[in-house]
SEPA-224695 format. One line per field, with one value per residue (C-alpha): x, y, z; residue in three letters. Coordinates in nm, 4 decimals, always signed. Example, Ala and Ser with C-alpha at 12.3 -4.5 7.8 and 13.67 -1.06 7.14 Angstrom:
<atoms>
c1 [+1.2300  +1.3670]
c2 [-0.4500  -0.1060]
c3 [+0.7800  +0.7140]
aa [ALA  SER]
</atoms>
This chain:
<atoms>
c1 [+1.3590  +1.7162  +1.8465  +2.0150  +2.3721  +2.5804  +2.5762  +2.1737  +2.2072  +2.5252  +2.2279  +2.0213  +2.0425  +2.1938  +1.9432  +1.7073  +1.5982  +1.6672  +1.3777  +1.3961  +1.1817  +1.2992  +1.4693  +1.4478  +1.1164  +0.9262  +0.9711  +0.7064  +0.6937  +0.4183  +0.5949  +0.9276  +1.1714  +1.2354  +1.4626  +1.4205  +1.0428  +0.8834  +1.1069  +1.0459  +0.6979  +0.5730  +0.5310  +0.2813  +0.2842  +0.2366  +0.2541  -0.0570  -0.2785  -0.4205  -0.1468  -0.0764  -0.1520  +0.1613  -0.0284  -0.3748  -0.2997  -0.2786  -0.5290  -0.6483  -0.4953  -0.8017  -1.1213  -1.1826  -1.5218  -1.7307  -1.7921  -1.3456  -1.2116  -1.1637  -0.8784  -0.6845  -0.8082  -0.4221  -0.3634  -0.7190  -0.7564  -1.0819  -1.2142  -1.2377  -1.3369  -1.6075  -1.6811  -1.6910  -1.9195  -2.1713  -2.2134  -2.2763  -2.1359  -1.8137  -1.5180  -1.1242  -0.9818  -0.6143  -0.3038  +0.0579  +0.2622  +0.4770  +0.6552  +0.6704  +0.7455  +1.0118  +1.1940  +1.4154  +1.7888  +1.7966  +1.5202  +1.7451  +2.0017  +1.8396  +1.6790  +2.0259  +2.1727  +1.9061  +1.8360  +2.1629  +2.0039  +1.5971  +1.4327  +1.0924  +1.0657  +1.0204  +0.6717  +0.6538  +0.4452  +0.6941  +0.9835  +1.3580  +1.6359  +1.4150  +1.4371  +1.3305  +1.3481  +1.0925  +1.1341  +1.2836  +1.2713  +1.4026  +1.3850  +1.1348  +1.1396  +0.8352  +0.4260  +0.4687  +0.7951  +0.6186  +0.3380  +0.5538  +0.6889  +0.3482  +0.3053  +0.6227  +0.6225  +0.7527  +0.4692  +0.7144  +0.7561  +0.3696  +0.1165  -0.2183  -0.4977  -0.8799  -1.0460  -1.3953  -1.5990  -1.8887  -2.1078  -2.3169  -2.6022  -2.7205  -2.9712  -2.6266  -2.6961  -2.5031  -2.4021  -1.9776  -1.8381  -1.5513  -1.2313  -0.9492  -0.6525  -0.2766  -0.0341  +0.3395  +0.5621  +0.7834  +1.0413  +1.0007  +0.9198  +1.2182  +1.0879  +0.9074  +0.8170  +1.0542  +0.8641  +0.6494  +0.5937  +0.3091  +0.1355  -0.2211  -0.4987  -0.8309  -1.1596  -1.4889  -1.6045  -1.9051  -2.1909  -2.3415  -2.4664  -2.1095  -1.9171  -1.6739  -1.5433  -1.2226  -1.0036  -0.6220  -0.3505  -0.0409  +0.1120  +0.4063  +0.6688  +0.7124  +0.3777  +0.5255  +0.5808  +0.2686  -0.0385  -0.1797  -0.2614  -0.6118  -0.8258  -1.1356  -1.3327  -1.6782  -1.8368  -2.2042  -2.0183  -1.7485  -1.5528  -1.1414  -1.2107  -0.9641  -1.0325  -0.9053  -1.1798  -1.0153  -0.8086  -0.8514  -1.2322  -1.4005  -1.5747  -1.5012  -1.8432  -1.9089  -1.9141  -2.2148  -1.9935  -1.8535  -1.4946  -1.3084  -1.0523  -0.7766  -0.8764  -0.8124  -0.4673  -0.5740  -0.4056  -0.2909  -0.1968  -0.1407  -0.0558  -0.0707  -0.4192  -0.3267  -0.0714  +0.1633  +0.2270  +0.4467  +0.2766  +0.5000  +0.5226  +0.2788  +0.1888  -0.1773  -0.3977  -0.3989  -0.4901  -0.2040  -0.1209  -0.4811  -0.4213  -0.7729  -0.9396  -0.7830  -0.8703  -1.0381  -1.2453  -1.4370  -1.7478  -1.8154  -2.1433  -1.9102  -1.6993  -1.9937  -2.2303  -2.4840  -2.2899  -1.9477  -1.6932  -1.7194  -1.5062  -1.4220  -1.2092  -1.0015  -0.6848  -0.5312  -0.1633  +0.0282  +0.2481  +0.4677  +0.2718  +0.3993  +0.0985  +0.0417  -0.2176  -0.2849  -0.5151  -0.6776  -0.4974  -0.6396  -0.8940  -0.8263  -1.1234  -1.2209  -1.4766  -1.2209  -1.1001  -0.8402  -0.7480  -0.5055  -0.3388  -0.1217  +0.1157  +0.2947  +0.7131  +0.8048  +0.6171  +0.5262  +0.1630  -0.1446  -0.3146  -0.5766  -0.6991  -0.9760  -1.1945  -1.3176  -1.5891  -1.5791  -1.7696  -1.4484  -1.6188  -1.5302  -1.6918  -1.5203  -1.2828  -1.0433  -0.8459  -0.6638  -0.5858  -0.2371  -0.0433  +0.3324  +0.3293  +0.6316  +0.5992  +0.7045  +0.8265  +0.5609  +0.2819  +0.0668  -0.2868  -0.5420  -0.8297  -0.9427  -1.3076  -1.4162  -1.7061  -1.9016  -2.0367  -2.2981  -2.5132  -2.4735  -2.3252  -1.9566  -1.7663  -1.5058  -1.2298  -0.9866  -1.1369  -1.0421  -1.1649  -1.4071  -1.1849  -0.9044  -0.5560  -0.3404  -0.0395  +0.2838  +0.6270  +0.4581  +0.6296  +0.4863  +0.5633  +0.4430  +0.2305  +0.0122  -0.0669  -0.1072  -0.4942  -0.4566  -0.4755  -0.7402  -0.9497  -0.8636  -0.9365  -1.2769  -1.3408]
c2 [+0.8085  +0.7955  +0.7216  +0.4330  +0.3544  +0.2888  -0.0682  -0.0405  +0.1571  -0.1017  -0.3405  -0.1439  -0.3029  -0.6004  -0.8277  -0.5420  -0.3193  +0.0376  +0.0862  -0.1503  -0.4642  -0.7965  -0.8931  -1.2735  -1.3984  -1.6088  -1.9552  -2.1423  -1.9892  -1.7596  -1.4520  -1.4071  -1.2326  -0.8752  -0.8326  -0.4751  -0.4125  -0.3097  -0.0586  -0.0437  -0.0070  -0.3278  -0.3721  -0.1882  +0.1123  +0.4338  +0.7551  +0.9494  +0.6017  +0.3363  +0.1172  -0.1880  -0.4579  -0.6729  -0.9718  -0.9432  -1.3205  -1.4906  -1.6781  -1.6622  -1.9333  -1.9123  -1.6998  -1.6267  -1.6609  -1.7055  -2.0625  -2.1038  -1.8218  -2.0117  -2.1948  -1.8419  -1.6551  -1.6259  -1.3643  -1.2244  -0.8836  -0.8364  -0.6091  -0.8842  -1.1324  -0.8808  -0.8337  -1.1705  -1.3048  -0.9729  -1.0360  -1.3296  -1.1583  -1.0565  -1.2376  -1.1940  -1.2998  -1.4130  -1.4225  -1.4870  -1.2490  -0.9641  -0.7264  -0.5267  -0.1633  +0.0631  +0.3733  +0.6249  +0.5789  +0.8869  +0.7789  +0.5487  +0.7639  +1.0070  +0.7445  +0.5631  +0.9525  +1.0909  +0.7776  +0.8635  +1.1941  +1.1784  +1.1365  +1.1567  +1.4788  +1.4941  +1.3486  +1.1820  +1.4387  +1.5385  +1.4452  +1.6605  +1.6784  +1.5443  +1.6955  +1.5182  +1.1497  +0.9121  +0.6566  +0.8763  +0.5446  +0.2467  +0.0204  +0.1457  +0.0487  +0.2561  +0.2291  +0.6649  +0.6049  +0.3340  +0.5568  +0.8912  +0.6502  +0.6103  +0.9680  +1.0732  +0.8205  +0.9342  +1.0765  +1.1824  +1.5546  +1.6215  +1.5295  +1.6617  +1.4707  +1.4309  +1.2093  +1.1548  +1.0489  +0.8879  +0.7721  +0.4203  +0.3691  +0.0266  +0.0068  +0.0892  +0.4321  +0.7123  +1.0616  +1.1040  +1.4533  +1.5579  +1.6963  +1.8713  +1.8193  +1.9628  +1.7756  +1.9397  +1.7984  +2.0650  +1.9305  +1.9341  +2.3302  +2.5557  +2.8029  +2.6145  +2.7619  +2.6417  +2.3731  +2.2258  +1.9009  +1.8982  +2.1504  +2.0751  +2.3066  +2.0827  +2.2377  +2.0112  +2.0616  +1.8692  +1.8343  +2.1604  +2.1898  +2.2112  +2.2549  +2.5792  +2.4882  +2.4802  +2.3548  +2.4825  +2.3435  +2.3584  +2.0836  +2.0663  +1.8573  +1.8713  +1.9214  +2.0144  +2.3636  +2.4375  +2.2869  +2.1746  +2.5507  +2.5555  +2.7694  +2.6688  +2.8978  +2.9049  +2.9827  +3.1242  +3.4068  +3.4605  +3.4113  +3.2484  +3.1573  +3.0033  +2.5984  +2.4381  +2.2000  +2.0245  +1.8073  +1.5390  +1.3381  +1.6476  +1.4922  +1.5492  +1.7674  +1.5542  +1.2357  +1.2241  +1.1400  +0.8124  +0.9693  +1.1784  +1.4301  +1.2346  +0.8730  +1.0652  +0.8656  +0.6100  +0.8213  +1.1824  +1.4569  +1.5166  +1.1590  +1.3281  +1.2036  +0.8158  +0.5977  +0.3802  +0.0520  -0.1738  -0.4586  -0.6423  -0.8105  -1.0547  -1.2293  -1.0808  -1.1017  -0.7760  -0.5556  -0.5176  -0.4282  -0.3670  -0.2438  -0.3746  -0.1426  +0.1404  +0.1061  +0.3949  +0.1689  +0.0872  +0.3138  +0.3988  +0.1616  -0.1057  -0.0463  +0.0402  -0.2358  -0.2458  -0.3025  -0.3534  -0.2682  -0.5142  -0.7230  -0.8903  -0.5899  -0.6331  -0.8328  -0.9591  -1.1017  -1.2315  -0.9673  -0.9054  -0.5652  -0.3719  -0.4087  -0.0789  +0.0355  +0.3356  +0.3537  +0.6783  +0.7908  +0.9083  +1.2552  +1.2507  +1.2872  +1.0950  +0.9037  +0.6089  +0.4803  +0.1911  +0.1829  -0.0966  -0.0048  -0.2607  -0.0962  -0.2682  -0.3533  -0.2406  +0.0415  +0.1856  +0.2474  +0.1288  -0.0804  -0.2048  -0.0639  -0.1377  +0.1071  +0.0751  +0.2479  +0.3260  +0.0242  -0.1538  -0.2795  -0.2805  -0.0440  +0.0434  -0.1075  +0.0543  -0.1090  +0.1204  -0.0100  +0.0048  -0.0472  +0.0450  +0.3405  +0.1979  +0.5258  +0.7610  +0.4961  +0.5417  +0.3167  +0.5766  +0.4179  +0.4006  +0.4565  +0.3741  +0.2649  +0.2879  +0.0277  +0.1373  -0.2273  -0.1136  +0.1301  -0.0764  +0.2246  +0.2708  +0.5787  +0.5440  +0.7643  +0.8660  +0.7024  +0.8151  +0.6093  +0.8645  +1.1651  +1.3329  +1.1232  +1.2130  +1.4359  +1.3488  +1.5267  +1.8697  +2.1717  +2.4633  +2.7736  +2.8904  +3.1392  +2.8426  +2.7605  +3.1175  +3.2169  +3.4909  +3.2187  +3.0064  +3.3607  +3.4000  +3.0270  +3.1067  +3.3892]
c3 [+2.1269  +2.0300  +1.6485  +1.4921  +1.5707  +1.3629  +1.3749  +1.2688  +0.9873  +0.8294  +0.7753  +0.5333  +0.2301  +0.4023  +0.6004  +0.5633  +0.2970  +0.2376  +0.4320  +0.6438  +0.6033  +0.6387  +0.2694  +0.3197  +0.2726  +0.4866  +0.6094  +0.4211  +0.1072  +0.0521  +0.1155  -0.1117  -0.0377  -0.1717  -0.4627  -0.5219  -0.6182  -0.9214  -0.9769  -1.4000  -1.5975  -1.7624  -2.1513  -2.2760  -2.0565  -2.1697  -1.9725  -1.8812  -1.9574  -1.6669  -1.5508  -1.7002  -1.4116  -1.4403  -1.2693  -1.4860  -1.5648  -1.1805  -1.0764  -0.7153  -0.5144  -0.2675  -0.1331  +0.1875  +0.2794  +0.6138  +0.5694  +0.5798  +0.7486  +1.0318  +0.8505  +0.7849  +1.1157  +1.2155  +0.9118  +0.9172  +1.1015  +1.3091  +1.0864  +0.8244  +1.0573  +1.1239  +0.7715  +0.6448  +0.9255  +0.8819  +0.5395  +0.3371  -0.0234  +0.1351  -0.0215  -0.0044  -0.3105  -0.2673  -0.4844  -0.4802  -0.2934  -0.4459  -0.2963  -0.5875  -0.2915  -0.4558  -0.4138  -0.5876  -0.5217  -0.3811  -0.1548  -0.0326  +0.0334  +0.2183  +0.4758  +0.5411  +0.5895  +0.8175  +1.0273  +1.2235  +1.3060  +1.3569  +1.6396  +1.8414  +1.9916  +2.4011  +2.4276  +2.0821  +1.8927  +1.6573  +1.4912  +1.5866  +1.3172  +1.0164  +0.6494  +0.4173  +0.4730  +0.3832  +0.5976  +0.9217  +1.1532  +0.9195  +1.2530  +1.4398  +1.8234  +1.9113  +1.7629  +1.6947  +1.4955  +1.2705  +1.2500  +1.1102  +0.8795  +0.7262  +0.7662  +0.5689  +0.3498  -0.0130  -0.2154  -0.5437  -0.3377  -0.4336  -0.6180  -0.8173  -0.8001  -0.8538  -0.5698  -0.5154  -0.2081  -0.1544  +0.1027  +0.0102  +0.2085  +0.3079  -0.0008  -0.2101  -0.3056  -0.3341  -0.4723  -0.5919  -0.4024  -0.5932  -0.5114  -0.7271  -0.4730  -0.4513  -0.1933  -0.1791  +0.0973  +0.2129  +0.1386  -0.2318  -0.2193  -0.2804  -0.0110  +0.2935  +0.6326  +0.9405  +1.1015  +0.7568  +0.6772  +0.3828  +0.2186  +0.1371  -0.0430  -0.1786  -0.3142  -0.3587  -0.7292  -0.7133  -0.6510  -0.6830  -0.3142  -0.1913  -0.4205  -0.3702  -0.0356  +0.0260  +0.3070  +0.3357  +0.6039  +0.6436  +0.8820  +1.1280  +1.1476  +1.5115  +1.6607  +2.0148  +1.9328  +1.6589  +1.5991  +1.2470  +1.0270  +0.8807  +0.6858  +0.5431  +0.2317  +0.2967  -0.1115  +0.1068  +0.3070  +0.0239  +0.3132  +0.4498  +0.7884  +1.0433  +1.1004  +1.4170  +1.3461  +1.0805  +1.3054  +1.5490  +1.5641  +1.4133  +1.0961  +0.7284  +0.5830  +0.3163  +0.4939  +0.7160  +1.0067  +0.8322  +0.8601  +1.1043  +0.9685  +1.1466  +0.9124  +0.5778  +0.5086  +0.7468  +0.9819  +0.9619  +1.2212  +1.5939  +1.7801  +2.1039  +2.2344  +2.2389  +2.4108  +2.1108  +2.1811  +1.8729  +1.9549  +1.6875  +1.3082  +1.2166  +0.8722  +0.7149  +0.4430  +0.2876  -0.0301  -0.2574  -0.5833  -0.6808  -1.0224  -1.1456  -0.9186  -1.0281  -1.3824  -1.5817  -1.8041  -1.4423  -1.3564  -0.9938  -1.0478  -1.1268  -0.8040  -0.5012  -0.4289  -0.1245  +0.1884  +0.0438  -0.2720  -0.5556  -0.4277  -0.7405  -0.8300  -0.4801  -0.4930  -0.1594  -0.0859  +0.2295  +0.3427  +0.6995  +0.8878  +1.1282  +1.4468  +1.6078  +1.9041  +1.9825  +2.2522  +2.4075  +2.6695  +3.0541  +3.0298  +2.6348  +2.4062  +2.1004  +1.9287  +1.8864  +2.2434  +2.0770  +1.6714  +1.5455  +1.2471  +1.0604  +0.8274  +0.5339  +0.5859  +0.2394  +0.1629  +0.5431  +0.4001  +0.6913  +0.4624  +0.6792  +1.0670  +1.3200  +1.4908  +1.8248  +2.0364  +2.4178  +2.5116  +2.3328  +2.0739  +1.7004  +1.5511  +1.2225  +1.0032  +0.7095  +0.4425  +0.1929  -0.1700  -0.2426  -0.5730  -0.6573  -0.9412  -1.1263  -1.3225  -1.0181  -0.7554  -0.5182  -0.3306  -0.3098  -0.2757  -0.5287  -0.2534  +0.0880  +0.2264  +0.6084  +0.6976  +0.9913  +1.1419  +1.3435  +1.0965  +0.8033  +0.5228  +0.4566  +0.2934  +0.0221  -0.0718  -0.3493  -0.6220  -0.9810  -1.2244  -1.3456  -1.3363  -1.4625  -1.4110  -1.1311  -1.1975  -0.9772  -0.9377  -0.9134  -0.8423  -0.6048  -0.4356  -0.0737  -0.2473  -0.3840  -0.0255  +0.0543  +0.2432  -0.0429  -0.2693  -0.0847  -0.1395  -0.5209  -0.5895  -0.4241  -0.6738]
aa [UNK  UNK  UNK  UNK  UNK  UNK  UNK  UNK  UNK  UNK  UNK  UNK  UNK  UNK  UNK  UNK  UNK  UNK  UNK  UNK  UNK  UNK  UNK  UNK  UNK  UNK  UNK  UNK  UNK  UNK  UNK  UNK  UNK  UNK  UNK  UNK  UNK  UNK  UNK  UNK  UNK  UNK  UNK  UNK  UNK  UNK  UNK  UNK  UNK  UNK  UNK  UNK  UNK  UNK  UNK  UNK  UNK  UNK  UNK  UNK  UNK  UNK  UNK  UNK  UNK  UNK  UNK  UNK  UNK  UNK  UNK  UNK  UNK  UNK  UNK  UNK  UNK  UNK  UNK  UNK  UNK  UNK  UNK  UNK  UNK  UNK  UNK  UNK  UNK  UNK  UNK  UNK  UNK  UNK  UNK  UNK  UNK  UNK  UNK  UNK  UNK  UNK  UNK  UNK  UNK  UNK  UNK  UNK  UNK  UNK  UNK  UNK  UNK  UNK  UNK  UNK  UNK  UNK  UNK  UNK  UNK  UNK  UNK  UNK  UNK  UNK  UNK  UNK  UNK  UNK  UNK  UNK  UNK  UNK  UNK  UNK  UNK  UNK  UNK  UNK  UNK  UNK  UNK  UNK  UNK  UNK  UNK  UNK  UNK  UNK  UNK  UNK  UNK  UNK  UNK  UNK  UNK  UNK  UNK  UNK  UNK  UNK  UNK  UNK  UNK  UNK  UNK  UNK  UNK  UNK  UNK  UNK  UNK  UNK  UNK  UNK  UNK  UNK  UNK  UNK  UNK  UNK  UNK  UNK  UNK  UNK  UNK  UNK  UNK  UNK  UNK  UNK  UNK  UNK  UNK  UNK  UNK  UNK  UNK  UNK  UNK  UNK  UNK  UNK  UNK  UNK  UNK  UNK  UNK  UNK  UNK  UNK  UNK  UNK  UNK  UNK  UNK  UNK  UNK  UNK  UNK  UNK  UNK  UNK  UNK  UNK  UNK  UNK  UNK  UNK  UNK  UNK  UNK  UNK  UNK  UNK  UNK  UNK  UNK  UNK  UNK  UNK  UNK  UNK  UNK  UNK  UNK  UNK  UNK  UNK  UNK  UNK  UNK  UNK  UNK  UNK  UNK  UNK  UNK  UNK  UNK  UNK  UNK  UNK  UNK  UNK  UNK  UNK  UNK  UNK  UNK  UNK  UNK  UNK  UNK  UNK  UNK  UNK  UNK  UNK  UNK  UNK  UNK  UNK  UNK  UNK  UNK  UNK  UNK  UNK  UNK  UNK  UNK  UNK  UNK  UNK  UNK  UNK  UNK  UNK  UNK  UNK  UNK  UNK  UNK  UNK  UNK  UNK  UNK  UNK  UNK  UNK  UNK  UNK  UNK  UNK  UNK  UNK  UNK  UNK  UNK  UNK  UNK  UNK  UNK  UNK  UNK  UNK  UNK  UNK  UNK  UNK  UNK  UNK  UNK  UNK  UNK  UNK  UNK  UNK  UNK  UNK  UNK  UNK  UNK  UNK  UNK  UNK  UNK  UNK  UNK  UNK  UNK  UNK  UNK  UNK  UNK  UNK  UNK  UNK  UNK  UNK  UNK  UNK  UNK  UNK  UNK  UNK  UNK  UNK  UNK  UNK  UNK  UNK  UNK  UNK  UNK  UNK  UNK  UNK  UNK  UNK  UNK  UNK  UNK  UNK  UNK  UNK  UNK  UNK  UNK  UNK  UNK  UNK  UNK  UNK  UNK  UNK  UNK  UNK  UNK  UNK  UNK  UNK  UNK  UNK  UNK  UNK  UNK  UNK  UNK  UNK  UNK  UNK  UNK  UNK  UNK  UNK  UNK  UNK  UNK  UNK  UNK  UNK  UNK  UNK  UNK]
</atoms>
């Protein structure tokens, strides 16, 4: 529960990153070591157009199918094990590692300053003495503190963005939801509420048979004292309505029970139902820097095939994850009784996490599509998919290629998260 000492914190930036992760790389080769990330655009960038993939020229050094996966089974999660034995057009295409993960200076700075100071709260569901640190456990000797690092993990203070859902059935059909999202940390807000972590206020825009609802929350920091804050706007009763709901196992609407509020992220929200363990770091197969997915010259009919993503479009690199389980703890209630998340070393993002029932059998597995925005210095993903195993459909979410570009670096005011607002943006 305790912080670093001081003799921790001396080897940020030495042996370890400013975040943390191990600099060298590892011992055979195909994971180099980290010499500061992507930390500059590319030639040929221009602002406000799709990223330039900087690797658009490597050629896979291997797939992963089920007729070899036993050869890579060591870096292969269950969840892909799952997938690639289920079914017989799933593929993992991989290329050469890059650890291309990279923050502001100031990013930096406020991690090595803070880790001296933060600290679990009592019980673990919450973090004491935090402010505004991205990375508030830099050496993490719990599962909860990796997990708040993936939770806190810098966003560029907040972010606008368009993300659309959609739920594929097994024949491969399906109808886009659309979102227009605002995400503030509090942090980044010149006026936050004691006790905020994130600001969050999203409203579905299409299609027409729900669009107008609205969800608002406003989430703790320390989770001990106060519970998550939401308020939903319901467009039939004209109505702002308190939302406890929005929390936990309770499912998203739109998603026809695909998704939980609590997998939005991967992860978000109270930890306080499961038991942590840090089972360790291991070597994995994992999706990274998938700039062709997020390409706005792709339609969504380009992306969503029966069963699974295109997975053409889905690059996948050897990479060092953190291994956490969280597993549901004695007279606690949820649909998941074990999840396994394995979060990246460089940019604390779960990239990947398996789902279990309470018969202990997988059940679901997630994989989130990350890419470094050298624009902003962020790995905010591009999109993440949940694959239910047993009912054949999956749900993917955060997809833009279709919509409006995302807008980071946003400024806000506590009046933008206001329920007064919620009940004007209704109007």
């Amino acid at each position: 529960m305790a912080a670093l000492d001081a003799t921790e914190i001396a080897r940020l930036g030495q042996d370890l990153t400013p975040v943390g992760a191990e600099k060298a790389g590892n011992a055979s080769g195909t994971i180099p070591a980290w010499d500061g990330g992507l930390h500059s655009p590319p030639a040929g960038y221009k602002p406000n157009e799709d990223y330039v993939d900087p690797y658009a020229s490597e050629k896979p050094l291997y797939t992963v199918t089920a007729a070899n996966m036993d050869q890579y089974k060591a870096e292969l999660t269950p969840g892909y094990q799952a997938m690639l034995q289920k079914y017989p057009t799933y593929k993992m295409q991989v290329f050469p590692s890059h650890r291309t993960a990279a923050l502001p200076q100031s990013e930096y700075d406020e991690i090595r300053k803070e880790a001296a100071s933060v600290s679990l709260a009592g019980n673990g569901n919450g973090m004491l003495n935090y402010q505004s640190t991205s990375v508030p456990f830099p050496i993490p000797k719990t599962g909860l503190e990796a997990v708040y690092n993936h939770v806190v993990r810098y966003r560029a203070g907040g972010y606008h963005y368009y993300p659309t859902e959609m739920v594929v059935q097994a024949n491969g059909k399906f109808t886009p939801v659309r979102r227009d999202v605002i995400a503030v940390m509090a942090s980044a807000m010149g006026n936050p509420e004691p006790n905020r972590l994130y600001y969050y206020l999203g409203k579905v825009t299409s299609p027409e048979s729900v669009a107008g609802s609205q969800n608002l929350v406003h989430e703790p920091i320390d989770q001990t004292t106060e519970s998550r804050l939401a308020w939903t706007y319901n467009p039939g009763q004209r109505r702002v309505l308190r939302a406890p709901e929005i929390s936990y196992d309770s499912p998203v609407a739109t998603s026809e029970g695909l998704r939980t509020n609590d997998m939005i992220d991967m992860f978000n929200g109270s930890p306080d139902r499961y038991d942590w363990k840090l089972v360790g770091k291991k070597e994995m197969l994992v999706p990274y820097n998938t700039y062709k997915l997020a390409s706005h010259s792709l339609k969504y009919t380009d992306i969503i095939q029966a069963d699974h993503l295109n997975q053409d479009l889905i690059r996948y690199e050897p990479h060092r994850v953190w291994v956490v389980e969280a597993t549901l703890k004695p007279g606690q209630r949820h649909i998941y009784a074990k999840r396994v998340f394995y979060i990246d070393e460089d940019s604390w993002a779960i990239l990947a996490a398996d789902l279990y029932d309470g018969r202990g059998e997988l059940w679901r597995m997630q994989e989130a599509h990350s890419l470094q925005r050298y624009d902003v210095l962020s790995s905010i993903h591009v999109s993440d998919v949940s694959y239910d195993l047993q009912a054949r459909r999956y749900i993917v979410s955060g997809l833009e290629n279709e919509e409006k570009r995302a807008q980071f670096g946003i400024k806000a005011n506590l009046k933008d998260f206001s329920t007064a607002a919620l009940r004007r943006s209704g109007r």
